[in-house]
C-alpha positions as CSV (number, residue, x, y, z in Angstrom):
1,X,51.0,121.0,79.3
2,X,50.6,122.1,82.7
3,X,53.6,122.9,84.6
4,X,53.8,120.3,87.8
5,X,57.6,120.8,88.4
6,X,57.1,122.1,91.9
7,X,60.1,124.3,92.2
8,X,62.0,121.9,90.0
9,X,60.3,123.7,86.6
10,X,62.7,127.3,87.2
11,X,65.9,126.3,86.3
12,X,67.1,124.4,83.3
13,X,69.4,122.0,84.7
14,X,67.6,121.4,88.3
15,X,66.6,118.0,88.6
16,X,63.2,116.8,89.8
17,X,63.6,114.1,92.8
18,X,62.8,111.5,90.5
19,X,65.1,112.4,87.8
20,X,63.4,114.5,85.6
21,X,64.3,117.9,83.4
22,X,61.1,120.0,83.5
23,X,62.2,122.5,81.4
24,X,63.8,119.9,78.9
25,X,60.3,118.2,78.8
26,X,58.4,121.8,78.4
27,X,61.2,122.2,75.2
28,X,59.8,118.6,73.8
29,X,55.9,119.6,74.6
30,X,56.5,123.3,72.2
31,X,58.5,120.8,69.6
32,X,55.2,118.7,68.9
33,X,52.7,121.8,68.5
34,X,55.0,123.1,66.3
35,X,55.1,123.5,62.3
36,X,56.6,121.0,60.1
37,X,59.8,122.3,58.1
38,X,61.9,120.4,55.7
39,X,65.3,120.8,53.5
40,X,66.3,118.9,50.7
41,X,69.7,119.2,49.5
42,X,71.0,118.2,45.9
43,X,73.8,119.0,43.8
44,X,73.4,121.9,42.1
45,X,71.3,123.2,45.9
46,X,68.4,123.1,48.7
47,X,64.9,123.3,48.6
48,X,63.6,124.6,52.0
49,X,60.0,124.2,53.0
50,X,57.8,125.2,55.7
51,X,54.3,125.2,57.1
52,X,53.0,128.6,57.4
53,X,49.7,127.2,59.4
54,X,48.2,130.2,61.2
55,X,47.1,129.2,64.5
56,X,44.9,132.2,65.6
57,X,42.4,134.8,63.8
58,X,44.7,137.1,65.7
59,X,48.0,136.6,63.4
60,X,48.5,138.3,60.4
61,X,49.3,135.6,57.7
62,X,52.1,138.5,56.7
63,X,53.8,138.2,59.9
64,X,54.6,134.9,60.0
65,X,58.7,134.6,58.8
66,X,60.0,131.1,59.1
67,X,62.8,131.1,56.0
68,X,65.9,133.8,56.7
69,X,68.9,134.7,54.8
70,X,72.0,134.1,56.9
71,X,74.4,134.8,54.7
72,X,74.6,134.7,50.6
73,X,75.2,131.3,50.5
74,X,73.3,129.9,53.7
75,X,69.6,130.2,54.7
76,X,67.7,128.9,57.4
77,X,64.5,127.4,57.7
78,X,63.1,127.5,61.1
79,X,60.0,126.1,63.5
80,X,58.8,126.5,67.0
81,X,58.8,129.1,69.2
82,X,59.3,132.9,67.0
83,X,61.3,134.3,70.0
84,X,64.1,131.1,69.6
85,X,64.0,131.5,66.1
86,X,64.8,135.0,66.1
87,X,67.7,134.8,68.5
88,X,69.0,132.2,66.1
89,X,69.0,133.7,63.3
90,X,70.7,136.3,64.5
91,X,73.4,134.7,66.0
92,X,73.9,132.6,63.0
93,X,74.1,136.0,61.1
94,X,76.8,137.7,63.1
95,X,78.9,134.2,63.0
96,X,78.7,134.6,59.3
97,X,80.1,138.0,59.8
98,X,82.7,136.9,61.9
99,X,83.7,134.9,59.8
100,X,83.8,136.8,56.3
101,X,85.8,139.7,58.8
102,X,88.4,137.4,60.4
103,X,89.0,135.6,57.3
104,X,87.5,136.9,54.4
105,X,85.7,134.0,53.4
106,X,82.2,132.8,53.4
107,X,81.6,130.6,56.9
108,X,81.5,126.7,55.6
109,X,78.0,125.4,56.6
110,X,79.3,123.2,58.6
111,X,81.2,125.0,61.2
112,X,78.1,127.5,61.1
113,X,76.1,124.6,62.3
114,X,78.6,123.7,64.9
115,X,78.9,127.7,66.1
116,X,75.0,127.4,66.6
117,X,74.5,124.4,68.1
118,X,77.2,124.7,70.9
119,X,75.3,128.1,71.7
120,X,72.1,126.2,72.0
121,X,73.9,123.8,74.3
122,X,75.3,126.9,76.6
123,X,71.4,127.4,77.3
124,X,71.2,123.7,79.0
């Protein structure tokens, strides 16, 4: 995708004239070239799978991490952009740690997921 944002591409909540989010529509374009990943939850646990597809002679099929241990009792499977994934992860980690310091209990999953997606929101 070729940026055509004019001025309006630089910052993440600067509108185009006719309404548009270039950066939000940039976020969509990386979405579609990306890797599929799935979970499956059951009762006694997950399954987590992901497309290791390597896109270039250039990568080394070792390289390529897409599963992470967050905490002992969360993991996270992850697709898109490496650099996003990373930073992820490793706020997701140091939540967990929050959490096991503050209260000395594993970090429910769900509040986890809440932590991580308000800090995706404070990017937008």
């Amino acid at each position: 995708m070729q940026p055509s944002g004019r001025g309006y591409d630089h910052g993440i909540t600067t509108f185009s004239p006719d309404g548009r989010l270039f950066q939000v529509e940039y976020a969509r374009e990386s979405v579609k070239r990306g890797t599929t990943t799935a979970g499956l939850k059951f009762k006694e646990g997950v399954v987590l799978v992901c497309d290791k597809r390597i896109a270039s002679r250039l990568i080394i099929p070792e390289s390529i991490e897409k599963m992470f241990k967050i905490d002992g009792h969360v993991g996270i499977a992850t697709s898109g952009l490496v650099a996003d994934a990373r930073q992820l992860v490793a706020r997701a980690r140091v939540e967990a740690q929050v959490n096991r310091i503050t209260y000395a209990a594993k970090v429910p999953v769900d509040i986890l997921t809440k932590k991580i997606c308000d800090f995706k929101q404070s990017f937008t």
